[in-house]
C-alpha positions in Angstrom: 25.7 -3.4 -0.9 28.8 -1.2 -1.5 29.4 0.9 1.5 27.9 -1.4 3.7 30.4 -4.3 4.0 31.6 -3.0 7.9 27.8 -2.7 8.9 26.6 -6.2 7.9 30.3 -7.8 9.6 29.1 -6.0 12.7 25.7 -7.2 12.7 27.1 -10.9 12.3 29.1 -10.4 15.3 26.5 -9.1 17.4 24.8 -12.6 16.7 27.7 -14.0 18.0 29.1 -15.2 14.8 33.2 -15.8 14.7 35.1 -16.1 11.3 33.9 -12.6 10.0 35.8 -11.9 7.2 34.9 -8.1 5.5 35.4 -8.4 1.9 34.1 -6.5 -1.5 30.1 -6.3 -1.4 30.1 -9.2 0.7 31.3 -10.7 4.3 32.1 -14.2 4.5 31.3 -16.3 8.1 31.2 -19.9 9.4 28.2 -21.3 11.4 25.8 -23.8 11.5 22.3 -24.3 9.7 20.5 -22.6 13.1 22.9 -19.2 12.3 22.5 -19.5 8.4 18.3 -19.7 9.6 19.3 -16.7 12.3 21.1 -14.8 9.7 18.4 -14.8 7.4 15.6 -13.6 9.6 17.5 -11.1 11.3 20.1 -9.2 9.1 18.7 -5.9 7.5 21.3 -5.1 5.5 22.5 -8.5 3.9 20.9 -9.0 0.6 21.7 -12.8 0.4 23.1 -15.5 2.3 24.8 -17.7 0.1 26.1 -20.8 1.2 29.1 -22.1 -0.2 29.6 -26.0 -1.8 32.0 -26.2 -4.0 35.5 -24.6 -5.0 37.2 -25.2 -8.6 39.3 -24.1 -11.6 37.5 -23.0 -15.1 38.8 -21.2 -17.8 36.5 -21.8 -20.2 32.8 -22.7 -21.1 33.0 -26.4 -20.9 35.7 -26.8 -18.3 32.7 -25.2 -16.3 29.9 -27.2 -17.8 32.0 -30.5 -16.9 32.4 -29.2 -13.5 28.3 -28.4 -12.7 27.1 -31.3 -14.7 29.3 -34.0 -12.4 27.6 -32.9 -9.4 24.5 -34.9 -8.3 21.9 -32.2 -8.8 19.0 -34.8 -8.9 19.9 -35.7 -5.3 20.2 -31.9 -4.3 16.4 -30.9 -5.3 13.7 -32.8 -7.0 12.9 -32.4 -10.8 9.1 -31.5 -9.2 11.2 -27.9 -8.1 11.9 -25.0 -10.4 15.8 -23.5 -10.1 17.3 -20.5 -10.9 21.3 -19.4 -11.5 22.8 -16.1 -10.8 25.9 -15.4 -11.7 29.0 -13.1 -11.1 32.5 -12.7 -13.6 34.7 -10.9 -13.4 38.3 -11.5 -15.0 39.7 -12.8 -18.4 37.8 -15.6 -19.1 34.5 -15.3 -18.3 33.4 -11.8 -19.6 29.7 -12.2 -19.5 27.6 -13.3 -16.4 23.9 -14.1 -18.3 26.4 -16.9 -20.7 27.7 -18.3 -17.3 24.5 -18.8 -16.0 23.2 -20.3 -19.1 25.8 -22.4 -19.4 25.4 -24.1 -15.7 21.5 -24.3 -16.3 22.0 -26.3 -18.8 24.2 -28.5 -16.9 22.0 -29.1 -14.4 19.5 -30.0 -16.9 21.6 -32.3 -18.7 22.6 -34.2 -15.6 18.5 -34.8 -14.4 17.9 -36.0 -18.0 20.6 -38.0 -18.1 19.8 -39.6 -14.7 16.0 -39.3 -14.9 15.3 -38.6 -18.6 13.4 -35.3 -17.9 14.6 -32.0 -16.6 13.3 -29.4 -14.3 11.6 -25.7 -15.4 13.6 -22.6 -14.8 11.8 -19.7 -13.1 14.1 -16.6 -12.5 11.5 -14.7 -10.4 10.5 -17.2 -7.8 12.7 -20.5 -8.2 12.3 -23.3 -5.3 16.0 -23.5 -5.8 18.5 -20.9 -6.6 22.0 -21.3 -7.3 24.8 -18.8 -7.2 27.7 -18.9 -9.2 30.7 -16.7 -8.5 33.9 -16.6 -10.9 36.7 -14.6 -10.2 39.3 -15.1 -12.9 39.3 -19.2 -13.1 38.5 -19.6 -9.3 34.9 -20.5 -9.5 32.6 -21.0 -6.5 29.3 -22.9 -6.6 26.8 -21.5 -3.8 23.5 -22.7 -2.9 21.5 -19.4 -2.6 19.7 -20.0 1.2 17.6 -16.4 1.1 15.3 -17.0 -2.3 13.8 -13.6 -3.2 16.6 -11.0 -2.0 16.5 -10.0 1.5 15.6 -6.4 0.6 12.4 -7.6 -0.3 10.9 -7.5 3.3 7.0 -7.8 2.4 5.9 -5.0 3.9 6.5 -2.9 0.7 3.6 -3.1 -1.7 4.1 0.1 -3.9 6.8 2.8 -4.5 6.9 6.8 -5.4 9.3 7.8 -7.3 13.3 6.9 -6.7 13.0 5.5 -3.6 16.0 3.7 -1.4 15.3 0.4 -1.0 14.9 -1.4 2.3 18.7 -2.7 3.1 20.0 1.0 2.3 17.8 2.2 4.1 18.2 0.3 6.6 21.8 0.6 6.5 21.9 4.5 6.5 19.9 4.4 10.1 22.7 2.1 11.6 25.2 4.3 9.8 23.9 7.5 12.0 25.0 5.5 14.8 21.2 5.8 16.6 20.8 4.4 20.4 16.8 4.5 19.9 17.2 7.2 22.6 15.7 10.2 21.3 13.1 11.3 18.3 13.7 10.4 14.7 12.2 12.3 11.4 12.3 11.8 7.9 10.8 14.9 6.2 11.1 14.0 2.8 9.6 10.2 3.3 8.4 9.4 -0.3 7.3 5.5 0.1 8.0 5.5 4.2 11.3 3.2 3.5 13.6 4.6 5.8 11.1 5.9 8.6 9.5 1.6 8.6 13.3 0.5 8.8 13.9 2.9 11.5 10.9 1.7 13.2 11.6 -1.7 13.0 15.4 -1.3 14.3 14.1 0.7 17.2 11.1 -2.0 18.2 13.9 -4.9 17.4 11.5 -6.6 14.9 13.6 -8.9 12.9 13.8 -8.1 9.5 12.4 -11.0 8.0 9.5 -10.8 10.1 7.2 -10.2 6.9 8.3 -12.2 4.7 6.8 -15.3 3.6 9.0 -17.9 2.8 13.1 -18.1 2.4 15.2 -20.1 0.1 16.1 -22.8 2.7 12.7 -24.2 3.1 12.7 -25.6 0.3 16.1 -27.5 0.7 15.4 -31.2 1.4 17.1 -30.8 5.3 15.2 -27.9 6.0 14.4 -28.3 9.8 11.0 -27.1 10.4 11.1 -26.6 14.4 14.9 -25.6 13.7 13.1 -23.1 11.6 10.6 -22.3 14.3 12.8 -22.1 17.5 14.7 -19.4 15.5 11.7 -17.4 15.3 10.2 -17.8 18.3 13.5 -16.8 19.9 14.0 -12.9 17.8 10.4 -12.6 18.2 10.5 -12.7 21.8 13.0 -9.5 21.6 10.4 -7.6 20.5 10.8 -4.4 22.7 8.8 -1.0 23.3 10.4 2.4 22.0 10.1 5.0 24.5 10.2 7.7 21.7 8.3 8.6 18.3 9.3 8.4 14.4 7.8 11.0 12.3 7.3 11.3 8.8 6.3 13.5 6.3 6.5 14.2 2.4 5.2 17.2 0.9 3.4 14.8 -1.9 0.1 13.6 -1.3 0.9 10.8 -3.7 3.9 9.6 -1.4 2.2 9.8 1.8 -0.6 7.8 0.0 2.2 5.3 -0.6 3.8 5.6 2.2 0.8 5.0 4.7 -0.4 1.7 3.3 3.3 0.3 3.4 3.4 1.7 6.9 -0.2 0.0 7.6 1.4 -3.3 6.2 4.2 -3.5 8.3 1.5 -3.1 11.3 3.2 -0.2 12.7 0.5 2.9 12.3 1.0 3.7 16.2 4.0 3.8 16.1 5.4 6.3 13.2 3.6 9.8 12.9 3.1 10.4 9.0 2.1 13.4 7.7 1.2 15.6 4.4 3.6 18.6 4.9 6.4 21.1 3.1 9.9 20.0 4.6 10.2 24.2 5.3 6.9 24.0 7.5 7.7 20.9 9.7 8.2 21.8 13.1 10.0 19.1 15.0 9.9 18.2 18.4 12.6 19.6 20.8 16.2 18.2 20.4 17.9 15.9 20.5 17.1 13.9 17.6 17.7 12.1 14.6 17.0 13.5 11.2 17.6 11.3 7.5 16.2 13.0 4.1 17.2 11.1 1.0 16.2 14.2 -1.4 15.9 14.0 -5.1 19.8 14.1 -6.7 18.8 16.2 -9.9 17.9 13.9 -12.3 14.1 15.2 -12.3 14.2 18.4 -11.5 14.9 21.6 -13.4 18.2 23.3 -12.2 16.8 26.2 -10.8 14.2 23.6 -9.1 16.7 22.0 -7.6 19.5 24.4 -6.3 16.2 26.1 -4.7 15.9 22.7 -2.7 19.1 22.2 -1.4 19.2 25.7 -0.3 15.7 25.3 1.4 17.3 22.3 3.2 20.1 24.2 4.6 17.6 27.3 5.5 14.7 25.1 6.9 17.8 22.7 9.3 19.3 26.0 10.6 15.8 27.8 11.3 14.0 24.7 12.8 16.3 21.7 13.7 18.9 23.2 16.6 20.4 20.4 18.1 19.4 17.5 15.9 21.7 15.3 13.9 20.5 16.1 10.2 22.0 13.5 7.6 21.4 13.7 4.1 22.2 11.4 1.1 22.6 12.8 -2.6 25.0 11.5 -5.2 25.5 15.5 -6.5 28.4 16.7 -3.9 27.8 20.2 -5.4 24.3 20.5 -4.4 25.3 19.0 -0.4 27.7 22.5 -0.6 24.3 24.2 -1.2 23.0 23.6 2.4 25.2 26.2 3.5 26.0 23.7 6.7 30.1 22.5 7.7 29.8 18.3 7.5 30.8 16.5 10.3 30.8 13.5 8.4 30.9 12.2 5.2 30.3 8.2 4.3 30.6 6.7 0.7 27.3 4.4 -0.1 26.2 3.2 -3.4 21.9 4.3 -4.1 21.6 1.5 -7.0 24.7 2.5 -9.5 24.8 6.3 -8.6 28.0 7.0 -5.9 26.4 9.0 -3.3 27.4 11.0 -0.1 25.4 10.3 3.0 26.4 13.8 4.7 25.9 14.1 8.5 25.3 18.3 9.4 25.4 19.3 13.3 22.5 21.8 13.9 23.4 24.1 16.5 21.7 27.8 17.5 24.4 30.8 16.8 27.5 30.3 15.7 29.7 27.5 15.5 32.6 28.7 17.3 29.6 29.3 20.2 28.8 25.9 19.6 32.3 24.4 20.5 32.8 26.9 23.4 29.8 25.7 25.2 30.7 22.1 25.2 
């Protein structure tokens, strides 16, 4: 995701992977079918892993259709498995991603027909086989698609209030706050549980495929089944204890509905502390700690509505939170001035389309000038 291209390169290297190169929306590496397993399982804030086959020049439809169809598809996946393409353009002569994708599915049709005299089914929401097509100009790169379902799609979340973040953001935005899992962390403003359950599972060090089902690569006809299973067995086995507790709490009974059966899904009730309650009436545990709110930006709220909010942020942080870490995302920079708090920092991250601001605010008792004379 946008904003998170420096977070995902430093996850790779703390799994000891070399090669990192940071690039736009993506992070390119070199490793083995163990890592690309490893990968999978373990980074929360990759949305695919792609795995790159091919490398060619197209500048037009059929230059690109020649290109797919003379690759061997029929020994790459059986016509038994459904596929899927995805596709990126950008540049001159590709101008439209859903043509390019048509335009390869139908030459991997063509090539089982013409070798086997049939053809496989496409399903776009839960192929056997996915293909990624990336065209940059007339550089075009053919990727096998090793994840399946995006990563984001942990398993744990079954239902959603309104707006929410999804799970590699939110994951993302806890690494961002650069937490050590050495004091308290709150979300007050919870809606589904997303971040808090991210939190949670960075903090425990369950991997973030832990939930999930099934990945693209199992279906790949070299998929290595105890491969598959030493990689597991090996994350799972970091499986830690947190010495301190995550809370959450939304003032909607709705949300915490939500919120409480994804938390029950993702087996850890025991260990986040979810409550009904008004943001203004939450009285946190002593400092230090961490706090993340991802409030609503202003696209559902009357304008009186929501200057209110942001000012009862700013009130409720300076009145209750001393000494925490409060960070906040919003894509309205106007209403962040509205909290009435300095930022000490300010990090550009993309919720969906909408450019946002995740804000961090220092809490401190008195003033700030006490603040920085006492340390």
């Amino acid at each position: 995701m946008a904003g998170l291209e420096q977070v995902l390169a430093e996850e790779l290297a703390q799994l000891g992977v070399e090669n990192i190169n940071v690039l736009n929306r993506a992070v390119s590496f070199e490793g083995d079918k163990e890592l690309m397993y490893r990968a999978n399982y373990c980074l929360r804030t990759a949305l695919r892993i792609l795995k790159p086959v091919s490398n060619f020049v197209a500048r037009d439809e059929q230059m690109l259709y020649d290109k797919i169809f003379s690759v061997k598809w029929h020994e790459i996946f059986d016509i038994s498995d459904t596929f899927a393409v995805d596709a990126v353009v950008s540049g001159k002569y590709f101008t439209h991603s859903q043509y390019a994708a048509l335009k390869v599915k139908d030459a991997v049709a063509d090539e089982f027909r013409s070798r086997l005299g049939a053809r496989p089914s496409v399903d776009v929401e839960n192929p056997n086989f996915r293909i990624n097509i990336h065209i940059e100009n007339d550089k075009v790169t053919l990727s096998y698609d090793s994840s399946g379902e995006s990563l984001h799609k942990r398993g744990y979340r079954k239902a959603v209030d309104k707006a929410p973040v999804n799970e590699v953001l939110a994951a993302g935005l806890v690494k961002l706050t650069g937490w050590k899992y050495d004091c308290n962390f709150i979300d007050c403003m919870c809606g589904s549980g997303t971040i808090p359950i991210e939190a949670a599972m960075q903090a425990l060090a369950i991997p973030a495929g832990y939930f999930r089902k099934n990945f693209g690569f199992q279906y790949w006809s070299d998929f290595d089944e105890k491969l598959w299973e030493k990689v597991q067995c090996e994350e799972n086995d970091k499986i830690r204890d947190f010495d301190y507790c995550i809370y959450a709490s939304d003032h909607s009974s709705k949300a915490v509905s939500i919120a409480r059966s994804n938390i029950q899904n993702a087996h850890l009730s025991h260990d986040i502390i979810l409550s009904k309650c008004d943001m203004q009436d939450v009285m946190p545990p002593e400092s230090p700690g961490i706090m993340i709110i991802n409030p609503p930006y202003g696209e559902r709220l009357e304008e009186d509505d929501i200057v209110s909010l942001y000012r009862m942020i700013g009130d409720t942080l300076k009145k209750n939170f001393a000494g925490y870490q409060a960070w906040i995302i919003s894509s309205d920079k106007r209403l962040l001035k509205l909290v009435g708090l300095k930022p000490s920092k300010k990090i550009e991250v993309y919720n969906g389309p909408l450019e946002c601001r995740f804000v961090k605010f220092e809490v401190f008792k008195g003033t700030y000038k006490d603040m920085k004379s006492s340390q």
